[in-house]
MARBA-3410 file (N, C-alpha, C, O; in Angstrom, 1 decimal):
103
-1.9,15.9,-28.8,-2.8,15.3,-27.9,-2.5,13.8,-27.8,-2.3,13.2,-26.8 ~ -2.6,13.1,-29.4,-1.9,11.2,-29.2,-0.7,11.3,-27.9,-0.8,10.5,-27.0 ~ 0.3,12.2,-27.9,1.3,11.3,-27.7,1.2,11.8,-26.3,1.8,11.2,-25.4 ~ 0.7,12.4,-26.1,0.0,13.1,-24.0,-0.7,11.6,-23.8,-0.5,10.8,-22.9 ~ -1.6,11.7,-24.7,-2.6,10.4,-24.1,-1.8,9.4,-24.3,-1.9,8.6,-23.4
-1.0,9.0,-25.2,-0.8,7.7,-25.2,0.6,7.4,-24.2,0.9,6.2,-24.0 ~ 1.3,8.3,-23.7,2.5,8.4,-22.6,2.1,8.5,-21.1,2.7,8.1,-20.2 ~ 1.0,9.2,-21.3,0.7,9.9,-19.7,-0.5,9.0,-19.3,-0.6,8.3,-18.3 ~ -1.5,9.2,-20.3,-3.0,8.2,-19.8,-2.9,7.2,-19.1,-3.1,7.2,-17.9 ~ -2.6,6.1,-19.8,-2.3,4.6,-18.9,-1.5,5.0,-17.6,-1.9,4.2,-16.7
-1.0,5.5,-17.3,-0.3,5.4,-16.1,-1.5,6.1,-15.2,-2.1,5.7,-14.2 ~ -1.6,7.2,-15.9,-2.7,7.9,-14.5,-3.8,7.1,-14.4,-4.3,6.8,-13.2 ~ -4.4,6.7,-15.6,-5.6,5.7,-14.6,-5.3,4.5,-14.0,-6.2,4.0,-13.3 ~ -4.1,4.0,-14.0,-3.6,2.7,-12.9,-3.6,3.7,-11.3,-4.0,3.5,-10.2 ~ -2.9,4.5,-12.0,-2.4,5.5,-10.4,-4.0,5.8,-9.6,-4.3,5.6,-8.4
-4.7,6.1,-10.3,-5.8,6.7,-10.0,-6.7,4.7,-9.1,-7.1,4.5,-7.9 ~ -6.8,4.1,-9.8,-7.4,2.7,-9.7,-6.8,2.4,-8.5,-7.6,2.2,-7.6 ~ -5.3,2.4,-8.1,-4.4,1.9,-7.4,-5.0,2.6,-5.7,-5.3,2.0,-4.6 ~ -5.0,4.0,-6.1,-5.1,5.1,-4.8,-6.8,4.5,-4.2,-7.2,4.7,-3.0 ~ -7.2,4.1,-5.0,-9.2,3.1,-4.7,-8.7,2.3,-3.6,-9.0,2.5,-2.4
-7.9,1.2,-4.2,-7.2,0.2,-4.3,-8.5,-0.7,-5.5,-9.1,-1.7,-5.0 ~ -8.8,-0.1,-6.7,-9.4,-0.8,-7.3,-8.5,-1.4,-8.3,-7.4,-0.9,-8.6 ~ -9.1,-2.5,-8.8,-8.3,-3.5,-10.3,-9.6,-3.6,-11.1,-10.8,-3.7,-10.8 ~ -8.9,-3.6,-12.4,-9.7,-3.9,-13.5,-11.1,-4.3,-13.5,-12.1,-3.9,-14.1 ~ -11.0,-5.5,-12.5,-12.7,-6.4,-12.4,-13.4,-6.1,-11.5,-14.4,-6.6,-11.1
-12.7,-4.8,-10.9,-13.9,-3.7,-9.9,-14.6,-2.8,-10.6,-15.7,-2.3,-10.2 ~ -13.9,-2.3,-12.0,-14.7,-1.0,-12.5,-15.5,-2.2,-14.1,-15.0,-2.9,-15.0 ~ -16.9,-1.9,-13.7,-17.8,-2.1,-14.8,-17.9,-1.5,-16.3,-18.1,-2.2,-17.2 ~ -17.8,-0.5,-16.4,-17.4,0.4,-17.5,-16.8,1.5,-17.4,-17.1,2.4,-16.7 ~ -15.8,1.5,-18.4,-14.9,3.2,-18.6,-15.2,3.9,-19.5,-14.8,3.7,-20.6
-15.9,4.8,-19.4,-16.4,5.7,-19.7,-15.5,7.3,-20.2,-15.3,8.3,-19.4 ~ -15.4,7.2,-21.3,-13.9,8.2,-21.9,-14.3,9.4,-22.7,-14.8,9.2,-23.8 ~ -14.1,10.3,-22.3,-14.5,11.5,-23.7,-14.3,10.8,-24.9,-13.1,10.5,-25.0 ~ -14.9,10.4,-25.9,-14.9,10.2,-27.1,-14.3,11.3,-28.2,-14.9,12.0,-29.0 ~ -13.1,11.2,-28.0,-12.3,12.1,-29.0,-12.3,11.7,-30.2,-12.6,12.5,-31.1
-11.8,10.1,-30.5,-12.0,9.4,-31.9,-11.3,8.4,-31.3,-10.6,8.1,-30.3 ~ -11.9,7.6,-33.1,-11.8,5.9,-32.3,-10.4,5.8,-32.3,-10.2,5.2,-31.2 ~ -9.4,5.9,-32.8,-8.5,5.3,-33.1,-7.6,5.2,-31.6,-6.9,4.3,-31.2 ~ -7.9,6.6,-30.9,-7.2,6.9,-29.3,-8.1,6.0,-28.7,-7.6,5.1,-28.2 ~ -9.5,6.1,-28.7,-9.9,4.7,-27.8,-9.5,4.0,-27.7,-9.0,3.7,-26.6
-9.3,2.8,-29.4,-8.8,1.6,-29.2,-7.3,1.6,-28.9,-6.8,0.5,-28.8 ~ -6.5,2.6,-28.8,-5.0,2.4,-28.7,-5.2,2.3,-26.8,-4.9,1.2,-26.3 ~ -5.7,3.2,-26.0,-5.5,3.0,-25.1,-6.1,2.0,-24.6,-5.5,1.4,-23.7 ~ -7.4,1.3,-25.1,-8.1,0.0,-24.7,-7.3,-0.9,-24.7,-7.3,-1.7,-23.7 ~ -6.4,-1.0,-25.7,-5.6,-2.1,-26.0,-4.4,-2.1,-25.0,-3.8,-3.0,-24.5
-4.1,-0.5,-24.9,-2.5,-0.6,-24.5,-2.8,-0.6,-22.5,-1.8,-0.6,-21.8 ~ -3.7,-0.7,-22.0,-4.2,-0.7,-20.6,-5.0,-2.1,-20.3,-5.2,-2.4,-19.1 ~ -5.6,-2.9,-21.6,-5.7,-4.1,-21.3,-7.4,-4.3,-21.3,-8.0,-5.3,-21.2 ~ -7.7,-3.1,-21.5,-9.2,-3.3,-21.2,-10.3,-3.8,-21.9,-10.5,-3.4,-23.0 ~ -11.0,-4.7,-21.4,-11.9,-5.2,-22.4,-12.6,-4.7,-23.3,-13.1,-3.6,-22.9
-12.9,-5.0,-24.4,-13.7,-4.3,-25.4,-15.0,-4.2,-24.7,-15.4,-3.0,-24.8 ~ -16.0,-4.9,-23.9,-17.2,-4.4,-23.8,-17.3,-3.6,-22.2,-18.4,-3.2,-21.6 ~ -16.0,-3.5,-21.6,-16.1,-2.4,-20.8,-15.7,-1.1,-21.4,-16.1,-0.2,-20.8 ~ -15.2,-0.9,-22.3,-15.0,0.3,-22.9,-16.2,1.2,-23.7,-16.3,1.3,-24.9 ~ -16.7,1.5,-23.2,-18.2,2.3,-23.8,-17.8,3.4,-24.6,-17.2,4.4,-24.2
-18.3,3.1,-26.4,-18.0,4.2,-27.0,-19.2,4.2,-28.4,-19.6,3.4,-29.3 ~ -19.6,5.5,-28.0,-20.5,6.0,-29.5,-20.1,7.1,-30.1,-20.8,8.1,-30.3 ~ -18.3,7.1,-30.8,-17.8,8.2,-31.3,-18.4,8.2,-33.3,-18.6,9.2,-34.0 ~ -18.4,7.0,-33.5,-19.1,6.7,-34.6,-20.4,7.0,-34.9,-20.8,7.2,-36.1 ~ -21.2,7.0,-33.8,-22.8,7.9,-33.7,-22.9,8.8,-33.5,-24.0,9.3,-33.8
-21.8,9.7,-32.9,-22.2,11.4,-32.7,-21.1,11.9,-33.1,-21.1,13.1,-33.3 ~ -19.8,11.2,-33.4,-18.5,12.3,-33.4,-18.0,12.7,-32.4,-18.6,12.4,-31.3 ~ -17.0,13.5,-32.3,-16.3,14.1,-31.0,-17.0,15.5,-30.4,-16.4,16.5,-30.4 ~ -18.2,15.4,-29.8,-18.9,15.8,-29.3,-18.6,17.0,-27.7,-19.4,17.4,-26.9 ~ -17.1,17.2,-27.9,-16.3,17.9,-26.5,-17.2,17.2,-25.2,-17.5,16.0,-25.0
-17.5,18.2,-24.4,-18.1,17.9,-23.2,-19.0,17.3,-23.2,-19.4,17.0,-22.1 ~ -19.9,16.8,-24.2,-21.0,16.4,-23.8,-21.1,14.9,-24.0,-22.1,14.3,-23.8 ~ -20.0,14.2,-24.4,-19.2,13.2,-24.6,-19.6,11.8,-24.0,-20.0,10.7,-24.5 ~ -19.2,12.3,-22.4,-19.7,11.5,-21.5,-21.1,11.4,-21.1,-21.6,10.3,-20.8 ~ -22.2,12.8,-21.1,-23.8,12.7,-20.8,-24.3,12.1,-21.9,-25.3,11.5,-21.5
-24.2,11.9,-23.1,-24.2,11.0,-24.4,-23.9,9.8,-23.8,-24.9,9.1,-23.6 ~ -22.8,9.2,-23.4,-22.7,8.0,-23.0,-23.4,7.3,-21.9,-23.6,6.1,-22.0 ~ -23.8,8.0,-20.9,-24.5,8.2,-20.0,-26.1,7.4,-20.7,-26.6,6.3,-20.7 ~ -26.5,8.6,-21.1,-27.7,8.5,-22.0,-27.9,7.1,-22.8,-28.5,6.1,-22.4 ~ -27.2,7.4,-23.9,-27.3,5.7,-24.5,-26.7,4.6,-24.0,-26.7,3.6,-24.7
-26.2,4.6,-22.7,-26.3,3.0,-22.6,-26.5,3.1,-21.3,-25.8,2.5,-20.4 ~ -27.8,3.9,-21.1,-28.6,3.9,-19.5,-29.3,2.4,-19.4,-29.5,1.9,-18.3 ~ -29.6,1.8,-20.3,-30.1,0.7,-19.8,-29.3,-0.5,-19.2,-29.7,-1.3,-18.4 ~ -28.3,-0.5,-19.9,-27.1,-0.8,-20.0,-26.7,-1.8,-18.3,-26.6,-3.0,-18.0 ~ -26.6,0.1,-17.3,-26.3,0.6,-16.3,-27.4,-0.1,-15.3,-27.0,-0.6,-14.2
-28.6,0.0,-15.6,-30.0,-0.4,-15.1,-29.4,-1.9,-14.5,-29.1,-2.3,-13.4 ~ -29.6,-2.6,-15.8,-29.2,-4.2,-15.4,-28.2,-4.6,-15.1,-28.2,-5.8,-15.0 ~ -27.3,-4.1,-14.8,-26.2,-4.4,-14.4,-25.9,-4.7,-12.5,-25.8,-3.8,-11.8 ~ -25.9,-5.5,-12.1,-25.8,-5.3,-10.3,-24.7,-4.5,-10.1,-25.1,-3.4,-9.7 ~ -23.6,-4.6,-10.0,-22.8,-3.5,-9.8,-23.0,-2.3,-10.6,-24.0,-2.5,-11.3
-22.5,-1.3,-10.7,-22.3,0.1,-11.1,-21.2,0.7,-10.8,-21.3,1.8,-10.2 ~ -20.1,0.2,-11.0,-18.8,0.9,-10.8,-18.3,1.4,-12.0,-17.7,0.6,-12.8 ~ -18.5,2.8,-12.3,-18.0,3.5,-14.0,-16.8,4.2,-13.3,-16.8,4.7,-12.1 ~ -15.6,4.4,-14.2,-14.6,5.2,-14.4,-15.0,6.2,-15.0,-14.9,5.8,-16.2 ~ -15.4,7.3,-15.2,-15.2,8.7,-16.0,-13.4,9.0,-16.4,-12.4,8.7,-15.8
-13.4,9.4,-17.0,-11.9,10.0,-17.6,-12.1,10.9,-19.0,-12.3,10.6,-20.2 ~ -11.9,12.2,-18.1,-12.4,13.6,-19.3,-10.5,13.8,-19.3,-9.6,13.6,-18.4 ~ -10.5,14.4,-20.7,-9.0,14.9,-20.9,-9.5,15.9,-21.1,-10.6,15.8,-21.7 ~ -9.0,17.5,-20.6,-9.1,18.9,-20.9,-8.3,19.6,-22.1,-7.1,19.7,-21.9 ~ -8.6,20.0,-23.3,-7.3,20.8,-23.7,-6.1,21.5,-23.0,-5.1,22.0,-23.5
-6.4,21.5,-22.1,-4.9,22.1,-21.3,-4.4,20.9,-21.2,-3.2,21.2,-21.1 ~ -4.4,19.6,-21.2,-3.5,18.8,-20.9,-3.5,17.9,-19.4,-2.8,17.0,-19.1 ~ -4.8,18.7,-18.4,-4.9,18.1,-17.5,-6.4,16.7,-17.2,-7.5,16.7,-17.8 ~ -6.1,16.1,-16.4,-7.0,15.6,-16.5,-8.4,15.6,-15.5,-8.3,16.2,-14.4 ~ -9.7,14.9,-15.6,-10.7,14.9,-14.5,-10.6,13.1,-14.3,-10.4,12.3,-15.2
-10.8,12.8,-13.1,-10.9,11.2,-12.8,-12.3,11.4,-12.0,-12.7,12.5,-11.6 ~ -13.0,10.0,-12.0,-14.0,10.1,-11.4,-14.5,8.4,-11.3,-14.5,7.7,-12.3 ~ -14.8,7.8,-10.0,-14.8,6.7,-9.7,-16.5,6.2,-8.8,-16.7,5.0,-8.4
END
């Protein structure tokens, strides 16, 4: 699963951003199945993304499968509240290898 995400990911969410025509300082927070940290911060880093757009509580609940993102959702609803924009990326990886995008 590292080397899927770490080969294939970055590209699909540029591809994905691109097809919006959004860039980086259009999306407020990305919001990622929390698999574990170590894949967060590899892709955070390797895609450029700031640490406080990257929303992660894999350290508070663990790898949680699907419920990953409604957890994220959840704890940092207030977050979302104050914020004037609201433009979140979703990005669920499937074990099959495919992905969900959501903008």
């Amino acid at each position: 699963m590292f080397n899927f995400t770490a080969k294939v990911v970055p590209d699909l969410l540029s591809e994905v951003l691109n097809r919006q025509g959004w860039h980086d300082d259009d999306v407020d927070f990305y919001l990622m199945h929390q698999e574990n940290r170590f894949m967060l911060d590899f892709l955070r880093n390797k895609i450029g993304i700031k640490s406080e757009k990257m929303l992660m509580n894999i350290e508070r609940f663990g790898n949680t499968s699907s419920a990953s993102i409604p957890l994220l959702l959840s704890e940092f609803g207030d977050l979302f509240i104050l914020k004037q924009r609201k433009n979140f990326y979703y990005v669920v990886l499937v074990l099959d290898f495919h992905e969900e995008h959501l903008l």
